[in-house]
C-alpha positions in Angstrom: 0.0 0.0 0.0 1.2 3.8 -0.9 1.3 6.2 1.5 -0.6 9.5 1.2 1.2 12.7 -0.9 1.1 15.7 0.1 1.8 19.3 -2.0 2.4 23.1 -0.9 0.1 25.6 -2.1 0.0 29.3 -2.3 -3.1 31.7 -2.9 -1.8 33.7 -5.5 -3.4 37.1 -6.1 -5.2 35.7 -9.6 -7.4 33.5 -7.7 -8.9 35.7 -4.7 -12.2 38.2 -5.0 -12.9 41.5 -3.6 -12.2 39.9 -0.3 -9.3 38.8 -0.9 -10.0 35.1 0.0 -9.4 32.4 -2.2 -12.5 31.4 -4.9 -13.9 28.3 -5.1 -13.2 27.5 -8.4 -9.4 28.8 -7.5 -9.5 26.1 -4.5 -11.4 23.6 -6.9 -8.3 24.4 -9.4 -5.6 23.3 -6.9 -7.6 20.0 -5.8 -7.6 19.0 -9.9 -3.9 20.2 -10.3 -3.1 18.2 -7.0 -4.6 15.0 -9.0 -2.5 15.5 -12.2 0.9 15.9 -10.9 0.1 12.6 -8.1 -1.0 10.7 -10.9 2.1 11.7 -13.2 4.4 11.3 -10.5 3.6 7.8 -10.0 3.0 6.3 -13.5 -0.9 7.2 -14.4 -0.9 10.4 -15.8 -2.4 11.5 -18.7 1.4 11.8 -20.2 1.4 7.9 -19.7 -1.9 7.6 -21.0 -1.7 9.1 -24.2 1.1 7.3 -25.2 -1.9 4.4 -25.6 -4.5 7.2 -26.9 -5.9 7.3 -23.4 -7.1 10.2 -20.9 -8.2 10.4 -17.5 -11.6 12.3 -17.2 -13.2 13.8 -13.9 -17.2 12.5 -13.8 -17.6 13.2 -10.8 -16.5 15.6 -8.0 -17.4 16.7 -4.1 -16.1 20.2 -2.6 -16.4 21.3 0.5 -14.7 24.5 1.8 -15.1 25.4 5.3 -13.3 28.9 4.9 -11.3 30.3 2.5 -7.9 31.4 3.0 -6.5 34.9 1.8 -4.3 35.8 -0.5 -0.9 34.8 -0.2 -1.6 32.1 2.4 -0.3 28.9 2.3 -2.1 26.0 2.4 -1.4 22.0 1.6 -3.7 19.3 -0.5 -2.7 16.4 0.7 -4.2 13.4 -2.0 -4.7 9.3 -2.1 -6.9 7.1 -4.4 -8.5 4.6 -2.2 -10.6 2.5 -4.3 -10.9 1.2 -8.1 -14.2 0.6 -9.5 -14.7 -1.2 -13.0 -15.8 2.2 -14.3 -14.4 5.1 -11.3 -11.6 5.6 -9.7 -12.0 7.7 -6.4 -9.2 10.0 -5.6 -9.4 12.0 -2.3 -8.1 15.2 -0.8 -7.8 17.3 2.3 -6.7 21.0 2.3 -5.0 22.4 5.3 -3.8 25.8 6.4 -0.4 26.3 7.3 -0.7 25.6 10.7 -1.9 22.2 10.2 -5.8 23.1 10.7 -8.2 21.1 8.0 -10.5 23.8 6.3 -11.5 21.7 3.2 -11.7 18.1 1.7 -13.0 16.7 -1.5 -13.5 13.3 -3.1 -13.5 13.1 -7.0 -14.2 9.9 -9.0 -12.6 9.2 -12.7 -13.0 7.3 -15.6 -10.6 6.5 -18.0 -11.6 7.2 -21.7 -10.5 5.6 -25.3 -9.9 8.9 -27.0 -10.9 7.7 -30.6 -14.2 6.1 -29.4 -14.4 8.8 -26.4 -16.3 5.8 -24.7 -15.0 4.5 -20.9 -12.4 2.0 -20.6 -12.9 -0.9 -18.1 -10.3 -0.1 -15.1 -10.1 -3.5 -13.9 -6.4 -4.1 -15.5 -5.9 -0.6 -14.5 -6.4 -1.8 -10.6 -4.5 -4.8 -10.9 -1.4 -2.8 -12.5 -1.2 0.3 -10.1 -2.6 -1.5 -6.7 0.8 -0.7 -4.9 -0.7 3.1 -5.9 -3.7 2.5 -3.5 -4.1 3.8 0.2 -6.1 2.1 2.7 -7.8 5.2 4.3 -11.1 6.2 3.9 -12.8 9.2 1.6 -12.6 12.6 4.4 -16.0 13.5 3.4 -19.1 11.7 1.7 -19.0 10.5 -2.4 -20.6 12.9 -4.5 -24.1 13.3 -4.4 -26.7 12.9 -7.3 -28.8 15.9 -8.7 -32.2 16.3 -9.8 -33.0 17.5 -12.9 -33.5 21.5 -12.0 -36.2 24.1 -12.8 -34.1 27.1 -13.2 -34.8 30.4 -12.2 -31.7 32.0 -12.8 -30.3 31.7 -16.6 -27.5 32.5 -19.0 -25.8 31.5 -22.2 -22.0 31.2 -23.0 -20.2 30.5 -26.0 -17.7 28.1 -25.7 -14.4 29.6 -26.5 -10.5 28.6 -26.9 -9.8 29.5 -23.4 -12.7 26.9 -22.2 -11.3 24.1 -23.6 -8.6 21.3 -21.8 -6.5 19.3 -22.6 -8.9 16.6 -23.4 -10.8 19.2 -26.0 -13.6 19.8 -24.1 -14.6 22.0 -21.6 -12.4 22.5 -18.7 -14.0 21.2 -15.1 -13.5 24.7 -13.4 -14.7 26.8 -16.5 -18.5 25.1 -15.7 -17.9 25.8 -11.6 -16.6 29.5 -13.0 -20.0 29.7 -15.1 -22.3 28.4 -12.2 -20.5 31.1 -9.4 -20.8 33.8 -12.5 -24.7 33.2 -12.7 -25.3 33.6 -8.3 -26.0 36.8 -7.0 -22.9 38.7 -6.1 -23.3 38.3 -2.2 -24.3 34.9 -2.6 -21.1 34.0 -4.5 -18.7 35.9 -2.0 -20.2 35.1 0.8 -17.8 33.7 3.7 -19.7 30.5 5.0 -18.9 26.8 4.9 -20.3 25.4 1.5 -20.5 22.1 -0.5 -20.3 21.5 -4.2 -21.2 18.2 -5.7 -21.0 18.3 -9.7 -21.9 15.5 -12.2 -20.1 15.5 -15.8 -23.2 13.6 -18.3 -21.7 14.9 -21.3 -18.8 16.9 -23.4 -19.0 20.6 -24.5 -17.0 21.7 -27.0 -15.9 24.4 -29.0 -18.1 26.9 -30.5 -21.2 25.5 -28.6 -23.9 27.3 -27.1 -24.3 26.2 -23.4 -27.5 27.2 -21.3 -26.6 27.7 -17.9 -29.7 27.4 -15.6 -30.1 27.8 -11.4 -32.5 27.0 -9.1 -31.9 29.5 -6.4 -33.3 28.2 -2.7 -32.3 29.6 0.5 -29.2 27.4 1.5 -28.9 25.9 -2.1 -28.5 26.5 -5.6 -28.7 23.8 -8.1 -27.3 23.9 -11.4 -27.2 23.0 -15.3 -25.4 23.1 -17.9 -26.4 22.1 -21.2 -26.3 22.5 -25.1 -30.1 22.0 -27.2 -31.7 19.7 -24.5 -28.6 17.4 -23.9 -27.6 18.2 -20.2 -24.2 18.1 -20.2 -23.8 19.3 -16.2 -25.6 19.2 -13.0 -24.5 20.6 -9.8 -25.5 21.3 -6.2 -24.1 23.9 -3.9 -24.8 24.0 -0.5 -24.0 26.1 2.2 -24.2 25.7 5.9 
């Protein structure tokens, strides 16, 4: 069994708001970085998996943030994949200030795609190759959640542009968190409370689509989706508490 890795952080002035705290997405942006560079580092990244016109694809993902630090704080994401599925892999995470206090976690499941089919690979010789790669701890925080379809009240479009797109030519995860925070009320999106995002990836965007962005605005949640035509391509949840 691996042991848990662990990588320094810094809130760089780019990812804080008017208050001078880190953004979600910003924080969301260091949890996904934090799971490249592990994966590279041991074997599994996307560099090794394009070699065999494979790519590692977030489906799922769970955020919570229990306050956000400021700018120039720094902060570690310490990471571990803890289980293999036949479809999802679940990588985990805990964010800590410098000081060695918890103020975050997340827990973000994967599949691996055939990029000439763009259809999910079975993970089961995956497991059996990179089991010294697994951690026997448990998640920090529950899986991510399911969400209803949503009856927006809230609602925008966006045209997806070059800066949208990854490295897997599609939308990148934290453009879609970035277009949910965009649509919230100001004070709702800046507000400094504990909060909990669980986001579901049902489809691709790509570029030069149209997306729909649609909320359903409640008093302690906001629910999300992102789509193109009728296809819903996103759903999300965030919650605060």
């Amino acid at each position: 069994m691996a042991e848990k890795s662990v990588y320094r952080f810094r809130v760089e002035p780019q990812e804080v708001d008017f208050s001078l705290r880190a953004t979600i997405p910003a924080l969301g942006s260091a949890v996904l970085n934090t799971a490249g560079v592990d994966a590279q580092r041991k074997g599994f990244g996307v560099d090794a998996l394009n070699r065999d016109n494979f790519s590692w694809v977030l489906s799922r993902m769970a955020l919570e943030v229990d306050a956000r630090p400021r700018q120039y704080a720094e902060y570690d994401i310490t990471t571990w994949v803890n289980e293999y599925g036949r479809v999802l892999s679940t990588r985990n995470f805990t964010l800590c200030d410098a000081g060695g206090r918890e103020f975050g976690r997340a827990v973000t499941q994967w599949c691996m795609i055939d990029l000439a089919a763009r259809t999910a690979v079975d993970l089961t010789a995956v497991a059996e190759t990179h089991a010294q790669a697994l951690v026997d701890a448990p998640s920090p925080t529950e899986k991510p959640r399911k969400v209803r379809r949503v009856e927006p009240t809230l609602e925008a479009e966006h045209r997806v542009v070059y800066s949208d797109i990854d490295f897997n030519s599609h939308v990148n995860t934290m453009r879609y968190i970035a277009m949910m925070f965009d649509l919230l009320p100001i004070e709702r999106a800046a507000q400094e409370r504990a909060v909990r995002l669980d986001i579901h990836f049902l489809h691709e965007c790509r570029f030069g689509q149209t997306l729909r962005i649609g909320c359903e605005l409640q008093d302690e949640l906001a629910l999300f989706e992102i789509g193109c035509g009728e296809t819903a391509a996103v759903r999300a949840s965030l919650t605060w508490r």
